[in-house]
N, CA, C and O of each residue as an XYZ file, in Angstrom:
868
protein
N      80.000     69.582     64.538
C      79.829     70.047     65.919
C      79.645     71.563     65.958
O      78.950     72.230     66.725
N      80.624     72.047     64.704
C      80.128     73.421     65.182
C      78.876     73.927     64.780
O      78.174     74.678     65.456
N      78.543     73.359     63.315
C      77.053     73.830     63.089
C      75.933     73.706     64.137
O      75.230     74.677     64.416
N      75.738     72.217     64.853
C      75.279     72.551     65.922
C      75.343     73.457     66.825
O      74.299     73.988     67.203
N      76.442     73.788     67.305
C      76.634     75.294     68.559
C      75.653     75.691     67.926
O      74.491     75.328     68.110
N      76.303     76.994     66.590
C      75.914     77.693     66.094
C      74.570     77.766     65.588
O      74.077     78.883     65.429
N      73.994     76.870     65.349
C      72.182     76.424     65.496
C      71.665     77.176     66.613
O      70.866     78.113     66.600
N      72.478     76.398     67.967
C      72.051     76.553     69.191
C      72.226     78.181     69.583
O      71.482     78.686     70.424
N      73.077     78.813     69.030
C      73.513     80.112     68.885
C      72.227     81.244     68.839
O      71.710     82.078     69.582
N      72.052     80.645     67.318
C      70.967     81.036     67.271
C      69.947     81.489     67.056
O      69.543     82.522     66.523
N      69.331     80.274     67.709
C      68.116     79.954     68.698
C      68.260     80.957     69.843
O      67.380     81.777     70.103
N      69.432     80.851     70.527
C      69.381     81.824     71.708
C      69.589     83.552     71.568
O      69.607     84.292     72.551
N      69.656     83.762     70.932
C      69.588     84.683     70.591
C      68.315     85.632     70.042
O      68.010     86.820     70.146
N      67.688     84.323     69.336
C      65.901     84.729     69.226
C      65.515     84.598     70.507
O      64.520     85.065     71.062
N      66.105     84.138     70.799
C      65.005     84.115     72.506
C      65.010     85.299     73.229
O      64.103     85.985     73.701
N      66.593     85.427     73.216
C      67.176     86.721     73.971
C      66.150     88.015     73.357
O      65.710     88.816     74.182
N      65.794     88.178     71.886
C      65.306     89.254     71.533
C      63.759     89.053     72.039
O      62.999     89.976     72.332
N      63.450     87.646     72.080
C      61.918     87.618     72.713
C      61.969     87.791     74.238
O      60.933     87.625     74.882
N      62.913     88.059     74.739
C      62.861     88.399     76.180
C      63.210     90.109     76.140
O      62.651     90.844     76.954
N      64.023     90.574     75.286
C      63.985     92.039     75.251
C      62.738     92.755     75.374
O      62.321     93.386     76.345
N      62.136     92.543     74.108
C      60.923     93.150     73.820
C      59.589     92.784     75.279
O      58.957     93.647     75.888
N      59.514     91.342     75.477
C      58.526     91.261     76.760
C      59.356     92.257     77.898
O      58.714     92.849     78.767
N      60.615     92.356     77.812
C      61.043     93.425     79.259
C      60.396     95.018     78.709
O      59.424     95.575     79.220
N      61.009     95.415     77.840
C      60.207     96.546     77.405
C      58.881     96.936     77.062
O      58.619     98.095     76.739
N      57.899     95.885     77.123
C      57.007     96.291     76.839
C      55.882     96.432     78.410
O      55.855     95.678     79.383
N      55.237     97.414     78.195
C      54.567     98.165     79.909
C      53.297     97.323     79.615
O      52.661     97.240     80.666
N      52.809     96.808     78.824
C      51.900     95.988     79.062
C      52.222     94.262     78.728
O      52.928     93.989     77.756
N      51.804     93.448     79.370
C      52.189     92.248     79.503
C      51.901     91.390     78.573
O      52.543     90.383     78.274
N      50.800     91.836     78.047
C      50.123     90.702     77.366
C      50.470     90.860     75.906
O      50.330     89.945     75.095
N      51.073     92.435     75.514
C      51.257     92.384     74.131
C      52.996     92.165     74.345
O      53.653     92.022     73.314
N      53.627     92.146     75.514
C      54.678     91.554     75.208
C      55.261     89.969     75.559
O      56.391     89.504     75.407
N      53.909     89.298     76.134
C      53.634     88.076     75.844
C      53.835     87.417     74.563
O      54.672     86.594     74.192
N      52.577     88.146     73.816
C      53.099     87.836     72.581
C      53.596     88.080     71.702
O      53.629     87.224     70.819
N      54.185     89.259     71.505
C      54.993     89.530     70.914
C      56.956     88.026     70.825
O      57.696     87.708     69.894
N      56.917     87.660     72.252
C      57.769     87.374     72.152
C      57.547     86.194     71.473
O      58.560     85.677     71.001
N      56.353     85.551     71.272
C      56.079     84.145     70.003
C      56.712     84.761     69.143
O      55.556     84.851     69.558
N      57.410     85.393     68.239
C      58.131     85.521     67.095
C      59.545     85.011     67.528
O      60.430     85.268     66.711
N      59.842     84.491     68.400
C      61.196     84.062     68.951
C      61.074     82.398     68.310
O      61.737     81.920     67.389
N      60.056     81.766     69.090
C      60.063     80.578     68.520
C      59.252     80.203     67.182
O      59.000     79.011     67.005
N      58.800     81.209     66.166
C      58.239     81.482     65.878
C      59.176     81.117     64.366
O      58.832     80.363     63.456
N      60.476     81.954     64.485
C      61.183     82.447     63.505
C      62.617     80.970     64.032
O      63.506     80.663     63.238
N      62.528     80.508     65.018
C      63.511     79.715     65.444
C      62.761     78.078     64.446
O      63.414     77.212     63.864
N      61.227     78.189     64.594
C      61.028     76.523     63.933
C      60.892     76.657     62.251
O      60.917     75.682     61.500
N      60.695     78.496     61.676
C      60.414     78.157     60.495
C      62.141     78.635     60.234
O      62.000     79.451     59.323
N      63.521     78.582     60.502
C      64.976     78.668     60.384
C      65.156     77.036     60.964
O      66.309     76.624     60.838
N      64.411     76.289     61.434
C      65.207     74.492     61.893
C      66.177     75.705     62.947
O      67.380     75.450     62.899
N      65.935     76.547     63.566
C      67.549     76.553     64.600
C      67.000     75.543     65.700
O      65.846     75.184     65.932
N      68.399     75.150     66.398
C      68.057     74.186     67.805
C      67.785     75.220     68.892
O      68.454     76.173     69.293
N      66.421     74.662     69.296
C      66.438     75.221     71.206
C      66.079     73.893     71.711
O      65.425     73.007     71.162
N      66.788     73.938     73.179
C      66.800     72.821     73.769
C      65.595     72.528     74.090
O      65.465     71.307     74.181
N      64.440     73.231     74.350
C      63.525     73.071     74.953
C      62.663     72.494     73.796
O      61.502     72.152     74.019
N      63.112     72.403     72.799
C      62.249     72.248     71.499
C      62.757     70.805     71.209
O      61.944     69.895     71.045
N      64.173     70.583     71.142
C      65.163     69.147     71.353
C      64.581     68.397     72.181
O      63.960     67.374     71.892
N      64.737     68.844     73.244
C      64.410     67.785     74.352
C      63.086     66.788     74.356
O      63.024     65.832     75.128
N      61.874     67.156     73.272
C      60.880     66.710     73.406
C      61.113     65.163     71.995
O      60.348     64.249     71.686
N      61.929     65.380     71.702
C      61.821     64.390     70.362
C      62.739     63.209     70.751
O      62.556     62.215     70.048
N      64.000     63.047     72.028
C      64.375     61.996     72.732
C      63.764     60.686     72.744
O      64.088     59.660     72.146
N      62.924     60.896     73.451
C      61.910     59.781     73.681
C      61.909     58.903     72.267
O      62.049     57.691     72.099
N      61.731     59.802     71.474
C      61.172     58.860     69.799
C      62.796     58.668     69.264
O      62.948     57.649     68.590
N      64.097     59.545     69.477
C      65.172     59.319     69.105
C      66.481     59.568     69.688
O      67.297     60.471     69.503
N      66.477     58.412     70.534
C      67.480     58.735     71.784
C      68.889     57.757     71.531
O      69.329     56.783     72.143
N      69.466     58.669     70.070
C      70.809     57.723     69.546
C      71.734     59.010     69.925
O      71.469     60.170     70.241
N      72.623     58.468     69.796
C      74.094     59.462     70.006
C      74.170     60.971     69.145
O      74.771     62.023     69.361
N      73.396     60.580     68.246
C      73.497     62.246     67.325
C      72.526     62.922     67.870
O      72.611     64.134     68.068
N      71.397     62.144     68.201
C      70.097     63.069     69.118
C      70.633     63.952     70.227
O      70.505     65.176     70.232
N      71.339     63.132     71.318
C      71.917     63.801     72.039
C      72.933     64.553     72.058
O      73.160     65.230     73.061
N      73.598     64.587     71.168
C      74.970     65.250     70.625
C      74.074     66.787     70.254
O      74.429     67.859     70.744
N      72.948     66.661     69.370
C      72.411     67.779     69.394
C      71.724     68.641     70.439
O      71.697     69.841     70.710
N      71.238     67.649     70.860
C      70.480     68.449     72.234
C      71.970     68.997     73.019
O      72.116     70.169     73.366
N      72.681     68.271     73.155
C      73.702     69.429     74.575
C      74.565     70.269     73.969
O      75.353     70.913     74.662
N      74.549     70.403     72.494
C      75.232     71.374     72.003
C      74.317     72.422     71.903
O      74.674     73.436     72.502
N      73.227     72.484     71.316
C      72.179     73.386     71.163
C      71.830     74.045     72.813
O      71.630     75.255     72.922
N      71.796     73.381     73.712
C      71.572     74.013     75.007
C      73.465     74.473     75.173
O      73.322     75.593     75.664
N      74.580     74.330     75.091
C      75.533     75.220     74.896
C      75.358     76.376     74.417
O      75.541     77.419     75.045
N      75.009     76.294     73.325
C      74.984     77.613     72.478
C      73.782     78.199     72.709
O      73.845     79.404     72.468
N      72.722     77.845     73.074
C      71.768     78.446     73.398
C      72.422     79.193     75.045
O      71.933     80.241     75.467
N      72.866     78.904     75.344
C      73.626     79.615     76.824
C      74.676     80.161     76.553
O      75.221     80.771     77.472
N      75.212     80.144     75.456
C      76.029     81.043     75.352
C      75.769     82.652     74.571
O      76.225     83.795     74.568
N      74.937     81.989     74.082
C      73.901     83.445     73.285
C      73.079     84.333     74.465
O      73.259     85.542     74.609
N      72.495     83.831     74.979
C      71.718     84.504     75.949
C      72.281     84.810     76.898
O      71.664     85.780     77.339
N      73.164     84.575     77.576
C      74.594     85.091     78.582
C      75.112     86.129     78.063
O      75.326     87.111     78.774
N      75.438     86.128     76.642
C      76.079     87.709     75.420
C      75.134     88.714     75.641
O      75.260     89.774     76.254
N      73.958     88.134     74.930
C      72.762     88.693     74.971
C      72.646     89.327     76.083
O      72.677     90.491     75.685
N      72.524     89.377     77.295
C      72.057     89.843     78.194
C      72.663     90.338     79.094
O      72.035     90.897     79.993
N      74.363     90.266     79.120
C      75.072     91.121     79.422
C      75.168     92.684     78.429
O      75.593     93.756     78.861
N      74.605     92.400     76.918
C      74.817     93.445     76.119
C      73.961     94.171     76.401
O      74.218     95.374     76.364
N      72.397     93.659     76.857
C      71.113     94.753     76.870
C      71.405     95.325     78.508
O      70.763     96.302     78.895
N      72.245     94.764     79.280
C      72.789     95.707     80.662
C      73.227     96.851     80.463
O      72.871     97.888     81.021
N      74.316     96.655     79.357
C      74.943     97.864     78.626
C      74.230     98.668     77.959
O      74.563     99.846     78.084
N      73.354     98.458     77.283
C      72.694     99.189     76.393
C      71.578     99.728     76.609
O      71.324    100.726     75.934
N      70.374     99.167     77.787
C      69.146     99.771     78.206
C      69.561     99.561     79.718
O      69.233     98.401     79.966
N      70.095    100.097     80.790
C      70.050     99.684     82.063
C      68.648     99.907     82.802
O      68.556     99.365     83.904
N      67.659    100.557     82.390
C      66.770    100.370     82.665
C      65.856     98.989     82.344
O      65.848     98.048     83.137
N      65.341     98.984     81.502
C      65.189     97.596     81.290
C      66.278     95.986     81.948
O      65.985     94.793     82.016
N      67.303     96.611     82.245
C      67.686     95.801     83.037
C      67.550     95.798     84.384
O      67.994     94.869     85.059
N      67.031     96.655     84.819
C      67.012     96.897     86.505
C      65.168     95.846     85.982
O      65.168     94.734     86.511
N      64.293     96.034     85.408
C      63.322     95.355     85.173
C      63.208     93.902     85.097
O      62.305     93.167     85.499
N      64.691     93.540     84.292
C      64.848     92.192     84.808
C      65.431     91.711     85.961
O      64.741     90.857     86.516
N      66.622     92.013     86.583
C      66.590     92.538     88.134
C      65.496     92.201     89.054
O      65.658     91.210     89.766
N      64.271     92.958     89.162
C      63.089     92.864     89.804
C      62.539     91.487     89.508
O      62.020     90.862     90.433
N      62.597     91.051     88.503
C      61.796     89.641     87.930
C      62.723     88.805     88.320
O      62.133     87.751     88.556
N      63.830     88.680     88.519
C      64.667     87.488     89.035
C      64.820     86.929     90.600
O      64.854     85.846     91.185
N      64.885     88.249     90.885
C      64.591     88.661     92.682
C      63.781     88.006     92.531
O      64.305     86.956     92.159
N      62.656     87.868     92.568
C      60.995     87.408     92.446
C      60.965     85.650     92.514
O      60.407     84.863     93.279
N      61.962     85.456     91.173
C      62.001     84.050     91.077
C      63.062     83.441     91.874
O      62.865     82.251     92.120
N      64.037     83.901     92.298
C      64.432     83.135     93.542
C      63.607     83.157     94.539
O      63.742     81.984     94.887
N      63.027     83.491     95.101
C      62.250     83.535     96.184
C      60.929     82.462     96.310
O      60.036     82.279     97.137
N      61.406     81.744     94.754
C      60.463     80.479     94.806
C      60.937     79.185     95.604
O      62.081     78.890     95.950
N      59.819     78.533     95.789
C      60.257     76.999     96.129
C      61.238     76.192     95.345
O      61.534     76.748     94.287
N      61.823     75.065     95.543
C      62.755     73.975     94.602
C      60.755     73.618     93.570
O      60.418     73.840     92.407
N      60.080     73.102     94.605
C      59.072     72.161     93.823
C      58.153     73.417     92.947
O      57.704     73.188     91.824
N      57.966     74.732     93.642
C      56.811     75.975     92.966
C      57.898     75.824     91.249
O      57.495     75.355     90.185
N      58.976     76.270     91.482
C      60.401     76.398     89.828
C      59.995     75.122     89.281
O      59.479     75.110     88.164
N      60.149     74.121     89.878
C      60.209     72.923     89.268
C      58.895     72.728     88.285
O      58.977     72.714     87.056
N      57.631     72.576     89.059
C      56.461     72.470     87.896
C      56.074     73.632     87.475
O      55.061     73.325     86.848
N      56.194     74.877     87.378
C      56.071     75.695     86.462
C      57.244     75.353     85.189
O      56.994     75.716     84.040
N      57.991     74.931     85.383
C      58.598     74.251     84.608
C      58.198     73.391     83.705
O      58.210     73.599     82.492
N      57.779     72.258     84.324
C      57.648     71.261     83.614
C      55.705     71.171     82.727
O      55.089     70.321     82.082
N      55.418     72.608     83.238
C      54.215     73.042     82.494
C      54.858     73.742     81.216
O      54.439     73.820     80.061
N      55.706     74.096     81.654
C      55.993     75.118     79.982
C      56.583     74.349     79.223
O      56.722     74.644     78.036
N      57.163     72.938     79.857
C      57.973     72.060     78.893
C      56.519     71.483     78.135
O      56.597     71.557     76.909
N      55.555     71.070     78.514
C      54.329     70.836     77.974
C      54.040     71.588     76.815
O      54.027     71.180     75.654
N      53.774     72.893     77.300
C      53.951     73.797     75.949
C      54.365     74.034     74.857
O      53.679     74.380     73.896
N      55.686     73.855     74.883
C      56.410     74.198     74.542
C      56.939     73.012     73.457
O      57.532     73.205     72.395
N      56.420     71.351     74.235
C      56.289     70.270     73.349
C      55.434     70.789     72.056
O      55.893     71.080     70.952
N      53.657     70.842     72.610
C      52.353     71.186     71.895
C      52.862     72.041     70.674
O      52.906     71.573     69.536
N      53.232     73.282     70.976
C      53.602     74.277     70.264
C      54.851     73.951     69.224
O      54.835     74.798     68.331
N      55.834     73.081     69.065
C      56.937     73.180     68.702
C      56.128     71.825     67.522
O      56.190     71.909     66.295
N      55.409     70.649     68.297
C      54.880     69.277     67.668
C      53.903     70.114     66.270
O      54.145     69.971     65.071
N      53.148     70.698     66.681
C      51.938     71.176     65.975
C      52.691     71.708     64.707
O      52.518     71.186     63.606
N      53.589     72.839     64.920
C      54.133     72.941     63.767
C      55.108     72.133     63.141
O      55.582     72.589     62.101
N      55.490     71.101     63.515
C      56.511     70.373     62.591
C      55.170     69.383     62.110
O      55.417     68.967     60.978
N      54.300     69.051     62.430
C      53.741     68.069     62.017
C      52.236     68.570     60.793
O      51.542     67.870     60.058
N      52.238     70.090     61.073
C      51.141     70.840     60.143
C      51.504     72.201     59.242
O      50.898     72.764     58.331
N      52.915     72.501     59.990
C      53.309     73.863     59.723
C      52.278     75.002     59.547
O      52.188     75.812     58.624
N      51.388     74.839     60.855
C      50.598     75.870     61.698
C      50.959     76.041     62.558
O      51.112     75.183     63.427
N      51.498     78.318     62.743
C      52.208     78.805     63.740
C      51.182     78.737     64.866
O      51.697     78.819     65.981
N      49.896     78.611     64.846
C      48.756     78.961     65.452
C      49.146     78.296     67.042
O      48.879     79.119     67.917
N      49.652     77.138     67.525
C      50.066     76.928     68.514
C      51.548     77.403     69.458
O      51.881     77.172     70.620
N      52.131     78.078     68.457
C      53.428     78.742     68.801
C      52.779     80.532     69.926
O      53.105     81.119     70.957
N      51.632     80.684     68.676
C      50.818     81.692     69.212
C      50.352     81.872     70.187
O      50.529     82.962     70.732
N      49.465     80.738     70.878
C      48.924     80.388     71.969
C      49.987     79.863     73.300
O      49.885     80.254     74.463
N      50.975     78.913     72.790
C      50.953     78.275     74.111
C      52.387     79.199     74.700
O      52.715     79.113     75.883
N      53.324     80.255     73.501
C      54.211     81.027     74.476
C      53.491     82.144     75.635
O      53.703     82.227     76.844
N      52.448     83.052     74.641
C      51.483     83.726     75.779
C      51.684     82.955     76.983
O      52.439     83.063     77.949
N      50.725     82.094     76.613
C      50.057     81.218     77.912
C      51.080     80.934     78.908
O      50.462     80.862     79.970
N      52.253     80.746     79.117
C      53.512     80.204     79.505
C      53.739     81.179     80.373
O      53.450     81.113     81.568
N      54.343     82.270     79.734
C      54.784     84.009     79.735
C      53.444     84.021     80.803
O      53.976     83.701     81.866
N      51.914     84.232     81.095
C      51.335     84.730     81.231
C      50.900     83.699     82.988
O      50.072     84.094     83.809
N      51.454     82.842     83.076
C      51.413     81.806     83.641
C      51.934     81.541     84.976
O      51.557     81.067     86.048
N      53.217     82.179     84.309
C      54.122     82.484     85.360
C      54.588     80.876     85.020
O      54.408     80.158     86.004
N      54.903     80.473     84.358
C      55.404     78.971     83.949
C      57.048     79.787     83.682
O      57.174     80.985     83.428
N      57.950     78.999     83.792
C      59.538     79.032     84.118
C      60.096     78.419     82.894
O      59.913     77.209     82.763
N      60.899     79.203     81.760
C      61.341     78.453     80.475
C      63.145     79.000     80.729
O      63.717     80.090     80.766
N      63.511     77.719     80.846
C      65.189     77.702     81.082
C      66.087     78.816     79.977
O      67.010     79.585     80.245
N      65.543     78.597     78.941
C      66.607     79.535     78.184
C      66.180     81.222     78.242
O      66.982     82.125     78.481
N      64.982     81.362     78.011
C      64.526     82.867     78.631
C      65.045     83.062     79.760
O      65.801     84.033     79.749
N      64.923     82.321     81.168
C      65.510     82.874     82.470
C      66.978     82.604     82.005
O      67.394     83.309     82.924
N      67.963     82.260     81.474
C      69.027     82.050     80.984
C      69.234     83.837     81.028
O      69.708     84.437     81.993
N      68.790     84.437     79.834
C      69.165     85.309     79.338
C      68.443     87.005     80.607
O      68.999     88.090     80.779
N      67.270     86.558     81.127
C      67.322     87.325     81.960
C      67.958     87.765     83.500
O      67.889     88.778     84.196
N      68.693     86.260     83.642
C      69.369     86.613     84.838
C      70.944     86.812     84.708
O      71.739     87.095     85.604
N      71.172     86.599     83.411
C      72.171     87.450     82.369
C      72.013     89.118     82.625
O      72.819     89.903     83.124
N      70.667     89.344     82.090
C      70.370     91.349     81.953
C      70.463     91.306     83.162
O      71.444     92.036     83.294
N      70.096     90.899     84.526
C      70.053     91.203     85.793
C      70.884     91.352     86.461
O      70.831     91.876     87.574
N      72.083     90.800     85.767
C      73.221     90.805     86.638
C      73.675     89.817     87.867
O      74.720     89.799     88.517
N      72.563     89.048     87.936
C      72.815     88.523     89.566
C      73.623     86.443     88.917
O      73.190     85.586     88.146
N      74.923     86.553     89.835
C      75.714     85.585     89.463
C      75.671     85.034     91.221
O      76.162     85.527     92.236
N      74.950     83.958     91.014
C      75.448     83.026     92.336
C      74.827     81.580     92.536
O      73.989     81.147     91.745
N      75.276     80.848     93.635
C      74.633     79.362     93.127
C      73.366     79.454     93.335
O      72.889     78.805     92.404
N      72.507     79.849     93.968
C      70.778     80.134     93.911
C      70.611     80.165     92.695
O      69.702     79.389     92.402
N      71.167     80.840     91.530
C      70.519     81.515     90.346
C      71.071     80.044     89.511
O      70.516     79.776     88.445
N      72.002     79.260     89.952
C      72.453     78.381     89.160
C      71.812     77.205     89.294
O      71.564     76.404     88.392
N      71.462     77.088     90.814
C      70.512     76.255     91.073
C      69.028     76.154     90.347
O      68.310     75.158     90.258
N      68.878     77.011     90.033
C      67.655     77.569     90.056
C      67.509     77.232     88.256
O      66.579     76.655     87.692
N      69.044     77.943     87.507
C      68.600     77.462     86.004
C      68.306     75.956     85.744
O      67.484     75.407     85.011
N      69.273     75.463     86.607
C      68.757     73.473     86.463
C      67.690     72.860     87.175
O      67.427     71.658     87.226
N      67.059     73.884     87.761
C      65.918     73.514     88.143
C      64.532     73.242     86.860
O      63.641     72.398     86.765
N      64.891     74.285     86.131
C      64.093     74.259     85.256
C      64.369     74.179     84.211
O      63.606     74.563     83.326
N      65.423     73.710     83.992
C      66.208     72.981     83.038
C      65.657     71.248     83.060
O      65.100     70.888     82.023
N      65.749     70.542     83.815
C      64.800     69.613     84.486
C      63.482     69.592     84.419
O      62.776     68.741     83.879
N      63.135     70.644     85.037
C      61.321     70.530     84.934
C      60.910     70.679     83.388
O      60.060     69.927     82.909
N      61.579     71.735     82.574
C      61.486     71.763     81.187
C      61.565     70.695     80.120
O      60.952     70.672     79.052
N      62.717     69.520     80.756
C      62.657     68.520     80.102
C      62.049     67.583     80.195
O      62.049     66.895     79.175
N      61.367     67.134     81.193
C      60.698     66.083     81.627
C      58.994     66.907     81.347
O      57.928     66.298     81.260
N      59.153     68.138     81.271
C      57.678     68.378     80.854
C      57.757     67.845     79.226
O      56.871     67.226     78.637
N      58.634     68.127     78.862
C      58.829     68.466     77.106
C      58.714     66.873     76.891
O      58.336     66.672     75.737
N      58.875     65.883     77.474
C      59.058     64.842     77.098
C      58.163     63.800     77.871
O      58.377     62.597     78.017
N      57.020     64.620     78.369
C      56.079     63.778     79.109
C      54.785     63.176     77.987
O      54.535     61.984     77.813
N      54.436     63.746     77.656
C      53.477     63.892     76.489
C      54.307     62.539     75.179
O      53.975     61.355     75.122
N      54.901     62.914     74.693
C      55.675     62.374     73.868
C      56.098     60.380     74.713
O      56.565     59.360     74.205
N      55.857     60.547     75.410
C      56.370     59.035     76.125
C      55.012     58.646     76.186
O      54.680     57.473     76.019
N      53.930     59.863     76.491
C      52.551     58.763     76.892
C      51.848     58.624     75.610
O      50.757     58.072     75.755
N      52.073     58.887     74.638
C      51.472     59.053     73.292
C      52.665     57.281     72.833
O      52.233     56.352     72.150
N      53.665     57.318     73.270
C      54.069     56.290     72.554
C      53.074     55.070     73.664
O      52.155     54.287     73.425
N      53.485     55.268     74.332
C      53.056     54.453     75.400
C      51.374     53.856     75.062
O      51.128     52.650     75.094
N      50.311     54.898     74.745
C      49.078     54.586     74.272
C      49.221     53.937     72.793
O      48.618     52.957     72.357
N      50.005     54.597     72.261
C      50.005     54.063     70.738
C      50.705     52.125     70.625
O      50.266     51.218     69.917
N      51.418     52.105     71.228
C      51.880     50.471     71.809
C      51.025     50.119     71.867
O      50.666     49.520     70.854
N      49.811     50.192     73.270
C      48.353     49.856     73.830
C      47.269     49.633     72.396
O      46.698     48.593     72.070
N      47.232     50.737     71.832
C      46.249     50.635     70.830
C      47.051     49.377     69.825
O      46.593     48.235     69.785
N      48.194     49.754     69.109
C      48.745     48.711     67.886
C      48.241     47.037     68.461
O      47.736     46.136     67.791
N      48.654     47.053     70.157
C      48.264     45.777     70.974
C      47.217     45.247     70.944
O      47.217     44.019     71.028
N      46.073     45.887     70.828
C      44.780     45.798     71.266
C      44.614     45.514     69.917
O      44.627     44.283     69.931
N      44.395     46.013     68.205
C      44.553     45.876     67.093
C      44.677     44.770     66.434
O      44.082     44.236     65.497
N      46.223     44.344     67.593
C      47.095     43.167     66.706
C      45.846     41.743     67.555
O      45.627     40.596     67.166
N      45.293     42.484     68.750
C      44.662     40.930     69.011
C      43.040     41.018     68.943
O      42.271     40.169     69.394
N      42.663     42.293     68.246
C      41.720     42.267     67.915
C      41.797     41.296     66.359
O      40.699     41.009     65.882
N      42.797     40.908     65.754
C      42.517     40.679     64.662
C      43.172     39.361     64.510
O      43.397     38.920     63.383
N      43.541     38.603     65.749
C      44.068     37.175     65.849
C      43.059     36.287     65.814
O      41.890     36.474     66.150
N      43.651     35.141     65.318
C      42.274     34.141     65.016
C      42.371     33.440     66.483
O      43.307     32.895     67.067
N      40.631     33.749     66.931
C      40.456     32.573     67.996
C      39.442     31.569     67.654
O      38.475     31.836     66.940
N      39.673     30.370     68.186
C      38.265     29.803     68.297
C      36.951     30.642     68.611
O      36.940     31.421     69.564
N      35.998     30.491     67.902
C      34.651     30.917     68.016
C      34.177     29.935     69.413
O      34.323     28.734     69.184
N      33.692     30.225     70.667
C      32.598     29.583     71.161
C      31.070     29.765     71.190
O      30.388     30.668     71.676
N      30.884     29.150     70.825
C      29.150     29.456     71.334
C      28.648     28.189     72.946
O      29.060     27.087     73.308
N      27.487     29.261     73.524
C      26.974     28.734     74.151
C      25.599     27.731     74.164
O      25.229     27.204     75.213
């Protein structure tokens, strides 16, 4: 149990540093990507992020699956909560920056949080699948930008920035399980319809190749 936390640890903690660097950096796009070295360095270490967990359920939804997933989202919240009370202390500027970006995102809808959400859980599937299945970062590359750039909502990053921001109340709590939710059901949408087609096809296969009577007319 504890190696898990501590997986989940971190994981959050790479994140936390991929949310540092996108706060500090004055242009967006190189701290877009810059912050792909978060998940980057999290799939070639196996650490757990939930958002990375959550997509493999579907294919393995036994008691240790889940035992990992809610420990890894523990410790992934408990890292980025450290995390981001420490960079308050340490750059308050950059924290008044996250500040401004949180303001911003409360001021969203339940449904606007929700599917930006469950777009980055998409992502975040693509990106996490590609490399376990080719060990090419090349989609880690693409689809955090894209996310970051999107304005798409990733639970453990806003974790850690409304940590630097300072702001503690049920809106902001509401708001992490909002996309805590949308994240998972994105992360695990893909992954259900791929089984779901792959059933269809094995089906279609198994009776393409059953013996019928021949008719002719």
């Amino acid at each position: 149990m504890l190696k898990k936390i501590v997986d989940g640890i971190f994981a959050g903690i790479l994140v936390s540093i991929g949310g540092m660097v996108y706060l500090s950096c004055d242009n967006k796009y190189v701290g877009a990507v810059l912050f792909s070295i978060a998940l980057l360095f999290i799939c070639l270490k196996g650490y757990s992020l939930y958002t990375g967990k959550i997509c493999y359920i579907p294919e393995k939804h036994n008691k240790e699956a889940f035992s990992v997933l809610l420990l890894a989202l523990l410790g992934n919240f408990l890292a980025t909560v450290i995390c981001g009370y420490a960079l308050r202390y340490a750059a308050p500027s950059i924290a008044q920056t996250a500040l401004s970006m949180c303001e911003t995102k409360l001021t969203q809808e339940f449904f606007q949080t929700f599917l930006r959400a469950v777009f980055c859980g998409i992502l975040i599937y693509l990106a996490v699948d590609i490399y376990k299945n080719s060990k090419n970062p090349i989609g880690i590359f693409f689809a955090i930008p894209v996310f970051i750039l999107s304005g798409y909502e990733h639970s453990i990053a806003d974790m850690f920035y409304f940590a630097a921001s300072g702001i503690v109340s049920l809106r902001a709590f509401g708001f992490i399980w909002t996309v805590i939710l949308g994240n998972s059901i994105g992360g695990m949408l893909f992954p259900v319809l791929e089984m779901i087609s792959g059933k269809e096809k094995a089906n279609c296969e198994a009776l393409n190749q059953s013996d019928f009577p021949n008719f002719k007319n």
